[in-house]
N, C-alpha and C positions, 0 to 999 in steps of 0.2 A: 504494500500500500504506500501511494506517496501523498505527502502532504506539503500544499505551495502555496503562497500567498505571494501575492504581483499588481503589479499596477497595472491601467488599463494602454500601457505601453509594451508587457510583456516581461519588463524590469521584474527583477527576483529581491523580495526584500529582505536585506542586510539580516544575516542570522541574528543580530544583535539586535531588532527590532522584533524578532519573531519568536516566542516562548509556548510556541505550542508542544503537545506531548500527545501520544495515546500511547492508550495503555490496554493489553491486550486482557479479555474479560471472557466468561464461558461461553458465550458466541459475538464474536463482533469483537469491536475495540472501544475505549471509551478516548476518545479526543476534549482535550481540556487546554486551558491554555489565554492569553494574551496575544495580540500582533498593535505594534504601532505602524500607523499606516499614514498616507499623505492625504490630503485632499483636495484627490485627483479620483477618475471613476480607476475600478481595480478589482478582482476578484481572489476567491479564496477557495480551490478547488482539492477534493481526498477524493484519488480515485487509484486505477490499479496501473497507471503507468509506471517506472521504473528510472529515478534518475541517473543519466548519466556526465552531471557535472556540467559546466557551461564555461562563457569567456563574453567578455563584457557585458555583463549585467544580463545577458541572457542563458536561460540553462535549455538544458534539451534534455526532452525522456524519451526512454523507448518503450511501444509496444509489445505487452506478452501477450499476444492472441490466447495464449491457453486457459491464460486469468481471467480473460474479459468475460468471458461465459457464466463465470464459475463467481464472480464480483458480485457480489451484493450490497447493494449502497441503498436500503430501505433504514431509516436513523429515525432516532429523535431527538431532537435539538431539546435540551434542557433548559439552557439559557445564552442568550445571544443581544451583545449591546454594543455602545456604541460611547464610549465616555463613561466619567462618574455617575452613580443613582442618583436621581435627584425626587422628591414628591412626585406622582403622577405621570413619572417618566414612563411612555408608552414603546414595548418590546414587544410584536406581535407575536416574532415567533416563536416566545419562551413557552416550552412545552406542548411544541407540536411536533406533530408524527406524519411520517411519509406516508403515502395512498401505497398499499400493496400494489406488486405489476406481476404478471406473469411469468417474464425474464428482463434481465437484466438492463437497467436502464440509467438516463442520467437525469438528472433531478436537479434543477437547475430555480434557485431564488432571484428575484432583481431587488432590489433593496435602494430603496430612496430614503436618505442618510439629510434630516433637516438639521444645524448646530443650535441649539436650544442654551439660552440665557435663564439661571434659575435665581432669582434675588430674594431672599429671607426679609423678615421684617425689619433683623437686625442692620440691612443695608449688604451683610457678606454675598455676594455670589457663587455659582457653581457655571463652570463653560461644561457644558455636555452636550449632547446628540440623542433624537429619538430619529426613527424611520418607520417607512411606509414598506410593506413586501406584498408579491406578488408571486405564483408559483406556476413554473410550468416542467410537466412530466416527458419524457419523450422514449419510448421502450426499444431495447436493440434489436433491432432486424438487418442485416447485413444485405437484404438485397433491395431496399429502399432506402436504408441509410448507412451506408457502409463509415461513414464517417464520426458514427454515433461514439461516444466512448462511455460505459457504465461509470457515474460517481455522483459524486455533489460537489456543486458548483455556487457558490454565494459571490453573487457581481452587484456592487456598490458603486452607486453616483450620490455625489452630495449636491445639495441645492443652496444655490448662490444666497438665499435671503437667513436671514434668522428668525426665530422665533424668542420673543421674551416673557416670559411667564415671571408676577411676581406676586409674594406671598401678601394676600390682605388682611386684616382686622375688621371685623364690625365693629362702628361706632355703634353708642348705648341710641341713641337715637333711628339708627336702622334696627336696632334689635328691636326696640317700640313698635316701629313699625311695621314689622314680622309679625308680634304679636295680635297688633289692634287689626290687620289683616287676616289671621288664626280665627279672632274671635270675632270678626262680621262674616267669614264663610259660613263658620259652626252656628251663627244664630239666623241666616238666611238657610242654610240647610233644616233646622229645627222648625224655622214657621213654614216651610213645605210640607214637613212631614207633617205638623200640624194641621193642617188643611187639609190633607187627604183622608187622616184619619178621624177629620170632622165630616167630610164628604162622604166616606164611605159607610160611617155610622147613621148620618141623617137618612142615607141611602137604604140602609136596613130598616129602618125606624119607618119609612114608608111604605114596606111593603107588610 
């Protein structure tokens, strides 16, 4: 199994940027780990090619035909982010599971990567990132896509804008007015019910 992270130039990121692991487990592997990345689009692909080492920033794998058959890349992402936690930070795909396929296939996320401003009451901030994903399956068939290769493939673009999210307080005055709100629903609901169950009793009362 090889595991790579790259920018969306094909560049291999510096092992010193890359702290990924898996760890081999009763069926499968368990991949854990960090990657610092640029922000630049780039992908993160584990599949069964085989490195054979590179020369300027580019590596090269080889194909083992024999493995590709035999590759099972059906996972479940446990957790998957993008920066520090911050309140309300939105991970879609923590804790999702791949769609079974028949044979073997590549599984491929697109992930739209917004950098998100988080600021406390106190005034401290947090720079982080949430994203938006999207998923598409595609099963290997050699005689309609010979080009297919079984794995997972996570390809990330980030978006030019920010988003700033910041932490509020109710003043004692909207709290009021939450309340005196509360209590003209509850007493507009109460004189309906009143009125029905004087309507329906008059109603009985007549016949």
């Amino acid at each position: 199994m090889s595991l790579v992270s790259e920018d969306g130039k094909g560049n291999i990121y510096e092992p010193t940027r890359s702290h990924l692991v898996h760890t081999p487990v009763d069926s499968g592997c368990l991949v854990e780990g960090s990657v610092s990345v640029k922000c630049i689009p780039g992908h993160l692909h584990v599949s069964s090619h085989r490195n054979m080492g590179g020369m300027n920033g580019q590596m090269f794998f080889a194909l083992d035909p024999s493995s590709q058959m035999d590759f099972n890349a059906s996972h479940t992402i446990k957790h998957l982010s993008f920066g520090p936690p911050f309140p309300g930070q939105v991970n879609p795909l923590t804790d999702v599971s791949s769609a079974p396929t028949s044979s073997p296939a590549t599984f491929q996320y697109h992930l739209r990567v917004v950098p998100t401003v988080y600021e406390y009451l106190s005034r401290a901030t947090i720079d982080s990132r949430q994203y938006s994903a999207s998923d598409f399956v595609q099963e290997m068939d050699p005689r309609v896509a010979p080009h297919v290769r079984p794995g997972l493939y996570l390809r990330y673009d980030f978006s030019p804008t920010i988003v700033r999210r910041v932490e509020t307080r109710r003043t004692f005055l909207q709290f009021l007015t939450s309340i005196c709100a509360i209590c003209g629903g509850l007493l507009s609901i109460s004189g309906i019910l009143d009125q029905v169950v004087y309507r329906t009793v008059e109603s009985s009362k007549s016949k």
